[in-house]
C-alpha positions as CSV (number, residue, x, y, z in Angstrom):
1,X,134.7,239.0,114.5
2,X,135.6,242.5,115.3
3,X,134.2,245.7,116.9
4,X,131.5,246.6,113.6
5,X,129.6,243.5,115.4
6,X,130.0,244.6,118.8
7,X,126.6,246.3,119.6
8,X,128.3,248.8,122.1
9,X,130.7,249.8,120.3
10,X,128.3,249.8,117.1
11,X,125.9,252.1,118.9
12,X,128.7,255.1,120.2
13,X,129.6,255.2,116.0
14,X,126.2,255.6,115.2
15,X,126.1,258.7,118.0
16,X,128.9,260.5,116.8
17,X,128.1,259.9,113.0
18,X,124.8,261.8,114.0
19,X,126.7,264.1,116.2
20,X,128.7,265.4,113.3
21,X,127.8,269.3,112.4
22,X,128.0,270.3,108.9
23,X,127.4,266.5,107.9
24,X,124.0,265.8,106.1
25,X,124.0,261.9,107.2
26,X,121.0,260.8,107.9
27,X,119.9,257.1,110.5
28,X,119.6,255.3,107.2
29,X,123.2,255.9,105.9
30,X,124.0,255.1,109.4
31,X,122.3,252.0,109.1
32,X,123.4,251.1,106.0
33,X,126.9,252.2,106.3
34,X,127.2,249.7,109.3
35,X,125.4,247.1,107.5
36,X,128.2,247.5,104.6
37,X,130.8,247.0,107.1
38,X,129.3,244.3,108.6
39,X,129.5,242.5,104.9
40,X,133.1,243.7,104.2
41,X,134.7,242.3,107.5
42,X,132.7,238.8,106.9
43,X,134.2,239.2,103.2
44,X,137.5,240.2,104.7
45,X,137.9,236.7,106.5
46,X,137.8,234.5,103.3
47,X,140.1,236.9,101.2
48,X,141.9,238.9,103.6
49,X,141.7,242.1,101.3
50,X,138.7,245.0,101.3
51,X,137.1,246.6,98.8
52,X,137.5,250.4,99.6
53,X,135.2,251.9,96.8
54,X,132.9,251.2,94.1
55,X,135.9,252.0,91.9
56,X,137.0,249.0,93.4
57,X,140.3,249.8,95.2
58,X,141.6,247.4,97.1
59,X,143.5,247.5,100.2
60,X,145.1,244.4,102.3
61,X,147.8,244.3,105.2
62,X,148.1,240.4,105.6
63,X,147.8,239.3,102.0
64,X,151.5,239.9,102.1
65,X,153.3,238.0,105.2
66,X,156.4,239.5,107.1
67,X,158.7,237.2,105.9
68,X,157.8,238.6,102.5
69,X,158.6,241.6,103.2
70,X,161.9,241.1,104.8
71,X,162.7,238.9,102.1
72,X,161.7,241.9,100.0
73,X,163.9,244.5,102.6
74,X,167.3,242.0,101.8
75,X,166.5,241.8,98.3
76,X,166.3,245.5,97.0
77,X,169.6,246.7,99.4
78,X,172.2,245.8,97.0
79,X,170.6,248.2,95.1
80,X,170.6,250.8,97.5
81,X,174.2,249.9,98.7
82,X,175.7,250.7,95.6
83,X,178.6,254.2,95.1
84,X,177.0,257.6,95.5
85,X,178.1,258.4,92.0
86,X,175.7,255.2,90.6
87,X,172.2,256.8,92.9
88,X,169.9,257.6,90.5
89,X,168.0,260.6,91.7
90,X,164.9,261.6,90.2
91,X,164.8,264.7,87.8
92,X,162.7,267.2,88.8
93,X,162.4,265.6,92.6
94,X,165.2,267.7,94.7
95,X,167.4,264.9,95.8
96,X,164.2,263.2,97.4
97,X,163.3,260.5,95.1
98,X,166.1,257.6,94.3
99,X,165.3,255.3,91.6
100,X,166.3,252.1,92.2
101,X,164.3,250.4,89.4
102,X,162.3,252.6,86.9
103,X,161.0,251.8,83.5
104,X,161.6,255.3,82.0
105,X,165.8,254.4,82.0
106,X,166.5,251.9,78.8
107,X,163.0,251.9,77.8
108,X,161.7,251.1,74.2
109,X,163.4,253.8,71.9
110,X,161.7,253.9,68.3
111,X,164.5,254.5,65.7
112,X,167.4,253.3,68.3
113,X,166.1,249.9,70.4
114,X,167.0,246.6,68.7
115,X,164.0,244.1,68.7
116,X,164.1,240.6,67.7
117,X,161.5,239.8,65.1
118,X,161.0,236.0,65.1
119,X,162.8,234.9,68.4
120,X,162.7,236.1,72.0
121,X,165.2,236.2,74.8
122,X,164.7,234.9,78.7
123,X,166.8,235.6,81.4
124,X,169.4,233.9,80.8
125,X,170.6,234.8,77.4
126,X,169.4,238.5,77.9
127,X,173.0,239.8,77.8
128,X,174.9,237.3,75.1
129,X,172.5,238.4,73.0
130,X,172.5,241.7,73.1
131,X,172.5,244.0,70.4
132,X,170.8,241.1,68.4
133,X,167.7,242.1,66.4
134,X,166.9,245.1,64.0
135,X,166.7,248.8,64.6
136,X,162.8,249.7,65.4
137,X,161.3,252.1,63.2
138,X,159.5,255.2,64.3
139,X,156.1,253.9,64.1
140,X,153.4,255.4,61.4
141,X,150.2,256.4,63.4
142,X,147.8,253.7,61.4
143,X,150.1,251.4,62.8
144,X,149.8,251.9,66.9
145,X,148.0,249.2,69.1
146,X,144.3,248.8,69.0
147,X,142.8,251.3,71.3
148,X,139.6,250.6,73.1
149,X,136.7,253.0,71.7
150,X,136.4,256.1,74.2
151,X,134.1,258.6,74.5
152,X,136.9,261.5,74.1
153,X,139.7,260.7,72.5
154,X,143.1,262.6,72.7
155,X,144.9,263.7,70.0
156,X,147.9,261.3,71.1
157,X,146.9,257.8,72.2
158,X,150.8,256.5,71.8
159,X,154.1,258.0,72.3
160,X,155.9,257.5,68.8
161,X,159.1,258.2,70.7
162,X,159.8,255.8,73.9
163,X,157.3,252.5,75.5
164,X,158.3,251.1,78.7
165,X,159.2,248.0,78.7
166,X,157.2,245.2,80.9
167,X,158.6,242.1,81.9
168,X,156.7,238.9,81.0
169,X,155.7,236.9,83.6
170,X,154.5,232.8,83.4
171,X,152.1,230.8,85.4
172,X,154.2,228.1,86.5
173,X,152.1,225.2,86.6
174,X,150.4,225.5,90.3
175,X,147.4,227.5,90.6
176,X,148.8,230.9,91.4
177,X,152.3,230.4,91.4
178,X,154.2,232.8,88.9
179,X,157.5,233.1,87.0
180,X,159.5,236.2,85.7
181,X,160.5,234.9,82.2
182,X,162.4,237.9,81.0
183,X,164.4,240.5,82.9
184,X,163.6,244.3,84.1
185,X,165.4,247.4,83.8
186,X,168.1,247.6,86.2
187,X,167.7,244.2,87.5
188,X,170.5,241.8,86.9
189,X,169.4,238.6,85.6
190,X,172.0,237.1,87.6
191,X,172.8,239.5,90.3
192,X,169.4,240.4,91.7
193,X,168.0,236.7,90.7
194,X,167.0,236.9,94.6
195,X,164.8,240.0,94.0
196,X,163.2,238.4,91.0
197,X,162.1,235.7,92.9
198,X,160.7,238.0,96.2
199,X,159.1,240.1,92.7
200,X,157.5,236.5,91.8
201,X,156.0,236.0,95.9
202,X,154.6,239.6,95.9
203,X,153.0,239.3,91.8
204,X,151.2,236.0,93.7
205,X,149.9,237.8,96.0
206,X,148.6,240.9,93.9
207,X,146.6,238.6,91.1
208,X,143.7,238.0,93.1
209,X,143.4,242.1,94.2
210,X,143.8,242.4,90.6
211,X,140.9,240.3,89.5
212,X,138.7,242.2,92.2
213,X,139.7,245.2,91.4
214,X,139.1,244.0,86.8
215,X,136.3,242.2,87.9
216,X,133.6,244.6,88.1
217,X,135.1,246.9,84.5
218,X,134.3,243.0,82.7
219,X,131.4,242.8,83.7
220,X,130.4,246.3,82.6
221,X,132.0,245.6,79.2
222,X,129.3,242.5,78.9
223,X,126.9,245.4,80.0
224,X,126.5,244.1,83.4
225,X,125.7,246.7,85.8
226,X,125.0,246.9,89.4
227,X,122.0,248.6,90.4
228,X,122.8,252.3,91.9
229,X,123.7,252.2,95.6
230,X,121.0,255.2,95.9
231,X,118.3,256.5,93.5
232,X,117.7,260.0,92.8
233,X,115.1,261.5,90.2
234,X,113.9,264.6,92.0
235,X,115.6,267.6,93.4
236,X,113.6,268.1,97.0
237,X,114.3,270.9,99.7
238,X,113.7,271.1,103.4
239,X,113.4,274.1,104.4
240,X,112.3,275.1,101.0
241,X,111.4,278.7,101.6
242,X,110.5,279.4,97.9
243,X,107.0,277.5,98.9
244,X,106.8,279.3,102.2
245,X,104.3,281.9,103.2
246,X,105.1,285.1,101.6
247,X,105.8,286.5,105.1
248,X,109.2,284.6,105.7
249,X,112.5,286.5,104.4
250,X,113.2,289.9,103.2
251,X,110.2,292.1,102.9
252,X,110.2,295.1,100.6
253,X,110.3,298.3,101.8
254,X,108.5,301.5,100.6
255,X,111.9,302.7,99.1
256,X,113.3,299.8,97.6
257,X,113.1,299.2,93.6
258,X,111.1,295.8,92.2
259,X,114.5,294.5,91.4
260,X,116.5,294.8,94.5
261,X,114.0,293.2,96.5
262,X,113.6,290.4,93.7
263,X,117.3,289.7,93.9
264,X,117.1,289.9,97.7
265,X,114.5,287.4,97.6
266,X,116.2,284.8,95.6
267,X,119.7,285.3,97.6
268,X,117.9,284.4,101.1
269,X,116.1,281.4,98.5
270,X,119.9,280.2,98.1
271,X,120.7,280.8,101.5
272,X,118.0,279.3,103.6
273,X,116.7,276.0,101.3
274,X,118.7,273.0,101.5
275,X,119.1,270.1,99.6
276,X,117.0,267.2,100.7
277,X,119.8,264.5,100.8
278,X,118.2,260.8,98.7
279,X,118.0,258.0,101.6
280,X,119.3,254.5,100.5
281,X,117.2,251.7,101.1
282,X,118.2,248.8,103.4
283,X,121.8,247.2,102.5
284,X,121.0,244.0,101.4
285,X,124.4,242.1,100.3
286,X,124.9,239.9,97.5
287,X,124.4,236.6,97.3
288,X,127.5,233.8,96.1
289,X,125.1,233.2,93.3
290,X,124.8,237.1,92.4
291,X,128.6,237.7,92.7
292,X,129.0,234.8,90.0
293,X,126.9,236.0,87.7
294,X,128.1,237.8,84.6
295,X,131.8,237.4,84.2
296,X,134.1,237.2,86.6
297,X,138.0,237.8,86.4
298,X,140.6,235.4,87.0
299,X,143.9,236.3,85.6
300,X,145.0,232.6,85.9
301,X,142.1,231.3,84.4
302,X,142.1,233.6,81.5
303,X,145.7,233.9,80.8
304,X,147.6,230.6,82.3
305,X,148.4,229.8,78.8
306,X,149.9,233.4,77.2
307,X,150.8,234.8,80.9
308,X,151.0,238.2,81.9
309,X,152.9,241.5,81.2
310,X,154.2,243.6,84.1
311,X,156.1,246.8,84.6
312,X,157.9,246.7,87.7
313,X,159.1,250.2,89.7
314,X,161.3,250.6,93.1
315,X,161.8,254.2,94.4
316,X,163.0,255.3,97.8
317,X,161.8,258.3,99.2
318,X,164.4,260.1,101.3
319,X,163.8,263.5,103.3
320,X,165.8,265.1,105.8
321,X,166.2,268.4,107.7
322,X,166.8,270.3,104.9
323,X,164.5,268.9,102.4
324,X,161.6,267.8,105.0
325,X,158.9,267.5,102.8
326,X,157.4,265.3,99.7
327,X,155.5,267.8,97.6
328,X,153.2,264.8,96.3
329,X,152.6,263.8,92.8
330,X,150.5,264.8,89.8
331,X,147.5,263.4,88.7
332,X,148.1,260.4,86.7
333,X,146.3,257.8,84.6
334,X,148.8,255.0,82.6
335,X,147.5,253.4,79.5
336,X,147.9,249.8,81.4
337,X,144.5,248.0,82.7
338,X,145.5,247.9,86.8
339,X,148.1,248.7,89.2
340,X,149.4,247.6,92.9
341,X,151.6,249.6,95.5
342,X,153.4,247.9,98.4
343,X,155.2,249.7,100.8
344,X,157.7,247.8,102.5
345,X,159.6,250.2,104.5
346,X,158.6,253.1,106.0
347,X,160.1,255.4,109.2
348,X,159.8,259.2,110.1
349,X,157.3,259.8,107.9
350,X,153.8,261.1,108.4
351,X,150.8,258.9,106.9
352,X,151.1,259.0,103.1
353,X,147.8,259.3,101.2
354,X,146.9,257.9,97.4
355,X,144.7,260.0,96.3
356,X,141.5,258.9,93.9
357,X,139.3,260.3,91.0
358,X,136.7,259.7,88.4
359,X,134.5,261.0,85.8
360,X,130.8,261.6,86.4
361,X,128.0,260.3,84.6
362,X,127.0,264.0,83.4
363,X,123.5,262.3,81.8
364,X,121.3,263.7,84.5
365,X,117.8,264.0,81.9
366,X,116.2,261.8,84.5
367,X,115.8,264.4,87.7
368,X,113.7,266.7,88.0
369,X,114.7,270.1,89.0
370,X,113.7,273.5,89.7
371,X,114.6,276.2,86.6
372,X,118.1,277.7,87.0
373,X,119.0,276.0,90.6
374,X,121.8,274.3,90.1
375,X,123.3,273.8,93.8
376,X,122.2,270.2,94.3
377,X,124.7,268.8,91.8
378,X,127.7,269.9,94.5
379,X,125.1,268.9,97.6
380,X,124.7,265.2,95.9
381,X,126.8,264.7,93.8
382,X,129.9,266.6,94.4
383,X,130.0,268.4,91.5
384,X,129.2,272.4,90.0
385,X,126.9,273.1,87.3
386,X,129.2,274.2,83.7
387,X,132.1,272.5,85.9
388,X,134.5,269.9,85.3
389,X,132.2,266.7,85.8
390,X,135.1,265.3,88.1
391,X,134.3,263.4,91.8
392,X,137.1,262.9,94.7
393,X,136.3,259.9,95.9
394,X,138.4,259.7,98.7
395,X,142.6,258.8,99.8
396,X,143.7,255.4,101.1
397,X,147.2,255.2,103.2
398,X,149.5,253.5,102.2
399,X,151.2,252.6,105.3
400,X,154.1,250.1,105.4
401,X,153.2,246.3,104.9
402,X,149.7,247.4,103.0
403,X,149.3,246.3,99.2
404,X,146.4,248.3,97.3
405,X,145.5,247.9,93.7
406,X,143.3,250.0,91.7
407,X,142.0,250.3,88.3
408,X,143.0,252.4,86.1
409,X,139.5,254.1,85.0
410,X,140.6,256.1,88.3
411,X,143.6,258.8,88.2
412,X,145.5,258.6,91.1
413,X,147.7,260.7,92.8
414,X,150.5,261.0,95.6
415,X,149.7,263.3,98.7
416,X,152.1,265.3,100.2
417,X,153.9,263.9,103.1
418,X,156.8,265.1,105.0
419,X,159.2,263.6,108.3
420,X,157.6,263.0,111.8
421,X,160.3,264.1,113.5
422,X,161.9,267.2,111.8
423,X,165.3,266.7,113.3
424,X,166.1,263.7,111.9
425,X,165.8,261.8,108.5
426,X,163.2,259.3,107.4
427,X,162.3,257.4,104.3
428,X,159.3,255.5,102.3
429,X,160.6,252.5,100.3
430,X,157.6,251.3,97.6
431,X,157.2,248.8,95.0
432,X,154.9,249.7,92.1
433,X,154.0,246.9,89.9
434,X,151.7,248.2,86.1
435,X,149.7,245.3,84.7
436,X,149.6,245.5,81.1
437,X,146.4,244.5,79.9
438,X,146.8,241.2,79.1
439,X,144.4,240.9,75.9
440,X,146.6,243.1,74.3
441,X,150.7,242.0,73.8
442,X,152.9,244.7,73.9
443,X,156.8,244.7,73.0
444,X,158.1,243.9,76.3
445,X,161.9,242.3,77.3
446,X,161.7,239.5,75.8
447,X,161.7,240.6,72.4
448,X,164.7,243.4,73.4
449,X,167.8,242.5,74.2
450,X,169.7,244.2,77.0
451,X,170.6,247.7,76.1
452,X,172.4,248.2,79.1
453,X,176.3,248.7,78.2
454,X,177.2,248.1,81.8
455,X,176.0,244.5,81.6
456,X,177.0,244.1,78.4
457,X,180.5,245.1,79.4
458,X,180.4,243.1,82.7
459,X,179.8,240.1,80.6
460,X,182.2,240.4,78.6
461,X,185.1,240.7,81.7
462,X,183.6,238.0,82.7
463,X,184.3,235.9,79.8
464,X,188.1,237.6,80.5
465,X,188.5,235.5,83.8
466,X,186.5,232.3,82.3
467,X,183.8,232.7,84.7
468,X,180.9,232.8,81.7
469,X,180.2,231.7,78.4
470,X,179.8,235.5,76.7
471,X,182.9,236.5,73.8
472,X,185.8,238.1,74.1
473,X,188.5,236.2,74.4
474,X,190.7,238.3,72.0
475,X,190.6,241.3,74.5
476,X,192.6,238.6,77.0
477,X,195.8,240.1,76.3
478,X,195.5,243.6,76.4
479,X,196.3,246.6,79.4
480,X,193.4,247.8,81.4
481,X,193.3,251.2,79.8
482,X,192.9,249.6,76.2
483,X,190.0,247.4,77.0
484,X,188.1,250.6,78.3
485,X,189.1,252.3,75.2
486,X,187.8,249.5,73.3
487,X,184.6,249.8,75.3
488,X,184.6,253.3,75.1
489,X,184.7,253.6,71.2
490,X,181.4,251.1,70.8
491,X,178.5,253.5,69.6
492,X,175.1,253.2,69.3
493,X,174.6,250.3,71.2
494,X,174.3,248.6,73.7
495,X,173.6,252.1,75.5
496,X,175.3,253.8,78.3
497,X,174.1,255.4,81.3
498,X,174.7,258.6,80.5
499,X,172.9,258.3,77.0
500,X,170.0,256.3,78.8
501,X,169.8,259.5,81.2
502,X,169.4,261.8,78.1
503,X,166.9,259.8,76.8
504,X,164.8,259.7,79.8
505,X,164.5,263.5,80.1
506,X,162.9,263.5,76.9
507,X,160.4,261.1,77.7
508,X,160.1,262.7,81.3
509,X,158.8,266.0,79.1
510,X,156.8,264.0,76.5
511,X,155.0,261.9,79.5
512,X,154.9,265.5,81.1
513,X,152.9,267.1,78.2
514,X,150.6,264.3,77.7
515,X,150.1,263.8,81.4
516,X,148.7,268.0,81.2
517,X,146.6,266.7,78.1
518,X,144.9,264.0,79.4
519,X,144.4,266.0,82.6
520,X,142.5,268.9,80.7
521,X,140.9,266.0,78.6
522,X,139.6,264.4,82.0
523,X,138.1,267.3,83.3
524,X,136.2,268.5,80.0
525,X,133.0,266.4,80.9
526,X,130.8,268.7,82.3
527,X,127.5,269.4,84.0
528,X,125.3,271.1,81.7
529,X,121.5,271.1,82.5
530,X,120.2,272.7,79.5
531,X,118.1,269.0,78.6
532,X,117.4,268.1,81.7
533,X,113.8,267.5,83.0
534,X,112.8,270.4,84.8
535,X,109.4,271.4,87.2
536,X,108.8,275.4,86.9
């Protein structure tokens, strides 16, 4: 089943855990470490996915087959093969980052999108019907979507400017099987209908990483907890000098004051005593009976009748000689319940890290400590006293064919990266896929028609040469250079590129802004042991 049950093998790990200087692991973790991994690989066999942390990310490289990803590969190049004055290149990214599918262009626009109040629009009928519906107003902020109750709130839970847009997506009948219902930004209905069905194969195959990634937040909102992997009520040291004899350390000479030696005293204290790490007990894994305890979540179960709502993002990563690095990304945190990364092409490129962290627990009243010591919180729990109360948890590479899905209680982030071979080009192609949480609706495509003018105008030419059933039959008759006046002169809607371009710079800053926000918002929990238990 793999080397983590091959004794040999088994035993050299364990000697070069323990061999590791500047490591405080102990034969226990050892022991319990390999016991863990013992219980993910036998996991691994019935769901072909791992559970990386106790946030519950998870990683797989064979939920996804190869023919899925070459179907995925043939699917997105029109998109890429398109003139080099259509590339949309990130803002902000250096001619690095092409867009080929990104829910900040023709998103939700309060005061300018068109919504339909009592009907909705599929795929099909997207584009005849657009600029259908009534103008949205700017929303008043009694009026925003119920928020779940947080312990720190920001001042600005909503954007009252721009949404993005998800597309909904069906269960279509067989367990597991899904169907886009309403379009995405930048993909055709028609056009790219090969795309939306490859988008279909890979949402099958991130649902059940999704409800093993939820299931664990459900169960904690029935107040459901697993027990702590390892206990700790009492700050320990070994060597602990300050209980020593007297004779160890600095001794004070004839001509030294009270209070140098004192402060001497207590810097070889800080110096010499280390931080007894706690020792877990034996890894005993959970039993079928204990994993279906309490709820469990199963996105087709829960949702097969009102389906689900998913923003959908393609971006290619290009360096080259001259630009030969990927700076990496900031820390981010989307108000949407989960999210899953596949990369489906990768070459020249050093390993590209996701990057993970949470907030701490900072109620510590339970462990005893010594008075004004503060250095165990970073020796055991990663984290400074009067600090942000913020752990790492660790980076997961997302190498090409892996899909990983996290939730979003952690902020994520992209490492730099940059090309394996300097003198030459190389490029990371990913989808990003943002589930919505599905107990709350949000205004997705189906209630806005297409505000893309290009479509809207394609339609219509269309219609010109009889090969669709979209107006504009009257234009028929008239030279080239009328028609694109005609098209030209339509304001307001549907909207052009260019407009849609302006538009996403503002909500590039106003993301920007809140992104810093909730950033400084994260990081305000802090370690303060002021209550907590202490011995003298």
């Amino acid at each position: 089943m793999g080397p983590i049950f091959n004794p040999d093998i088994v035993g050299k790990w364990r000697a070069e855990a323990l061999a590791v200087e500047n490591i405080d692991i102990t034969e226990k973790m050892v022991d319990w470490c390999i016991a863990e991994l013992q219980h993910k690989a036998k996991d691994f066999e019935e769901t072909w996915s791992i559970s990386v942390y106790d946030g519950d990310v998870v990683k797989s490289d064979q939920i996804v087959p190869e023919s899925l990803k070459q179907a995925l590969k043939a699917a997105a190049a029109p998109l890429e093969q398109v003139p080099a004055r259509e590339q949309d290149w990130r803002p902000g990214y250096h001619g690095t980052v092409l867009d080929l599918v990104h829910p900040s262009l023709f998103p939700l626009i309060y005061g300018h999108s068109k919504i339909l109040p009592d009907s909705s629009v599929g795929l099909d009928d997207c584009i005849s019907r657009s600029g259908e519906g009534q103008i949205i107003p700017v929303p008043f902020e009694e009026n925003t979507p119920p928020r779940r109750a947080l312990e720190y709130e920001t001042e600005y839970q909503y954007s009252y400017s721009f949404q993005w847009l998800p597309c909904n997506v069906e269960f279509d009948g067989n367990e597991g099987a899904v169907k886009i219902v309403s379009y995405s930004n930048k993909l055709h209905p028609k056009r790219h209908r090969d795309l939306y069905a490859v988008l279909e194969k890979l949402i099958e195959r991130a649902i059940p990483l999704w409800n093993r990634a939820l299931t664990p937040l459900a169960r904690q909102a029935s107040n459901i907890f697993p027990p702590p992997r390892i206990e700790y009520y009492e700050c320990e040291y070994d060597p602990d000098p300050e209980n020593g004899p007297e004779t160890d350390g600095p001794q004070r000479a004839d001509y030294e004051t009270e209070r140098r030696w004192q402060a001497a005293r207590t810097a070889w204290y800080a110096a010499t005593r280390r931080v007894v790490q706690p020792e877990p007990d034996v890894f005993v894994p959970p039993t079928k009976e204990q994993e279906r305890n309490g709820k469990v979540v199963d996105l087709f179960r829960d949702y097969a009748d009102v389906g689900l709502q998913i923003i959908i993002k393609l971006e290619n990563i290009h360096l080259t000689p001259e630009k030969p690095q990927y700076k990496g990304g900031i820390w981010r945190n989307e108000h949407i319940c989960a999210s899953a990364i596949y990369c489906y092409d990768s070459d020249n490129i050093t390993p590209s890290q996701l990057a993970f962290r949470q907030q701490s627990d900072t109620d510590t009243s339970d462990i005893t400590h010594r008075k004004n010591q503060y250095g165990w919180l970073r020796a055991v729990f990663g984290c400074s006293w009067l600090k942000p109360a913020v752990q790492n948890v660790g980076k997961v590479e997302t190498r090409e064919g892996r899909l990983l899905v996290w939730p979003n209680i952690l902020q994520h982030r992209v490492e730099p990266f940059k090309l394996a071979d300097e003198s030459k080009p190389g490029h990371r192609k990913i989808v990003a896929m943002f589930l919505v949480d599905p107990a709350i609706k949000i205004i997705s495509t189906a209630n806005v028609p297409c505000q893309q003018a290009a479509w809207w105008r394609d339609a219509v030419l269309d219609e010109l040469e009889g090969s669709s059933g979209y107006g504009g039959k009257g234009l028929a008759g008239l030279p080239q250079e009328i028609k694109d006046q005609i098209f030209n002169d339509v304001d307001d809607f549907p909207i052009s590129v260019e407009e849609a371009k302006e538009f996403r710079l503002e909500l590039m800053e106003e993301r920007r802004k809140f992104a810093a926000l909730q950033r400084d918002v994260f990081k305000e929990h802090e370690f303060s042991l002021s209550n907590i238990s202490r011995s003298e």
